[in-house]
N, C-alpha and C positions, 0 to 999 in steps of 0.2 A: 790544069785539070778542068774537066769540064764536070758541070751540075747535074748527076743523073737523073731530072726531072722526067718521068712517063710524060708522051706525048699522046696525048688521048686518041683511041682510034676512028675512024673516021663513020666506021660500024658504030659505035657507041654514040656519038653527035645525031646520028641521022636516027636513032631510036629516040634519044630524047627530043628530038625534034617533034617527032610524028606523036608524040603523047600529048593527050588535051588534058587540060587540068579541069577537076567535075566542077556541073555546075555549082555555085553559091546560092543560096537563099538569101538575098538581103534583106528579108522582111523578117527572117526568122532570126539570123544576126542582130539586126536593130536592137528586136523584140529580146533578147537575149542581153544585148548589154545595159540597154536603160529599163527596159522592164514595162515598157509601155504596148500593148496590145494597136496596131493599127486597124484594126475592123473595132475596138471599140470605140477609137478617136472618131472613125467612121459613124458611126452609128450616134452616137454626142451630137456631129455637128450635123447629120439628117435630124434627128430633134430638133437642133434650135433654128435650123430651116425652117421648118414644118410650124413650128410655135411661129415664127415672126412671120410668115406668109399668113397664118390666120388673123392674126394682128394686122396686117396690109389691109387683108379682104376685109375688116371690120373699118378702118379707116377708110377705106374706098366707098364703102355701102355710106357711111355717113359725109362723107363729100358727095357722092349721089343725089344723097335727102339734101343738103343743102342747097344744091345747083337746079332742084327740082324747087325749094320754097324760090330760091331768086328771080326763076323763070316765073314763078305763078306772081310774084308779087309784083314783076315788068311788066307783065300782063294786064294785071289789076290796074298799076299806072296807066298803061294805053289806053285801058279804057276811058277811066275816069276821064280825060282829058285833060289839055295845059287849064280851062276855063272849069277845071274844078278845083271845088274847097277841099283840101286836105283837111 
C-alpha cells in the first residue's frame, strides 16, 4: 500500500513563492524587547561629544597660551645674549 500523502500543486509553490514577507522594523523590535529607545542613546552620546569637544577647545586655548609664553621667553633669551647675566 502506498501513503496517500497530497503532493502539493505546482500552482500552490509558485504563489508562495511570488509573496514577500513585510517589511521588519529592527529599531522598533530592538526598542521592543530591551526597552532601550535608540535616538535617545543617540542624543546621550551627541552630549558627551559636545561636552568633551569644549574640554579639547579649552585645553587647546591653554596649550596656545603656553607655546606663546615659551616663544616670548626664547625670545627674551635671544636677546639677552650668551654674554649676559641671568
Amino acid at each position: 500500500m502506498t501513503d496517500p500523502t497530497p503532493e502539493p500543486s505546482p500552482d500552490a509553490e509558485g504563489q508562495n513563492a511570488s509573496q514577500i514577507p513585510p517589511a521588519v522594523d529592527q529599531e522598533a523590535i530592538f526598542q521592543a524587547l530591551s526597552g532601550i529607545n535608540l535616538n535617545t542613546i543617540e542624543a546621550d552620546i551627541e552630549s558627551a561629544f559636545g561636552s568633551r569637544m569644549a574640554e579639547l577647545d579649552k585645553m587647546l586655548e591653554g596649550l596656545d597660551e603656553l607655546v606663546n609664553k615659551i616663544e616670548g621667553d626664547l625670545k627674551n633669551m635671544d636677546q639677552q645674549g650668551p654674554d649676559s647675566p641671568q
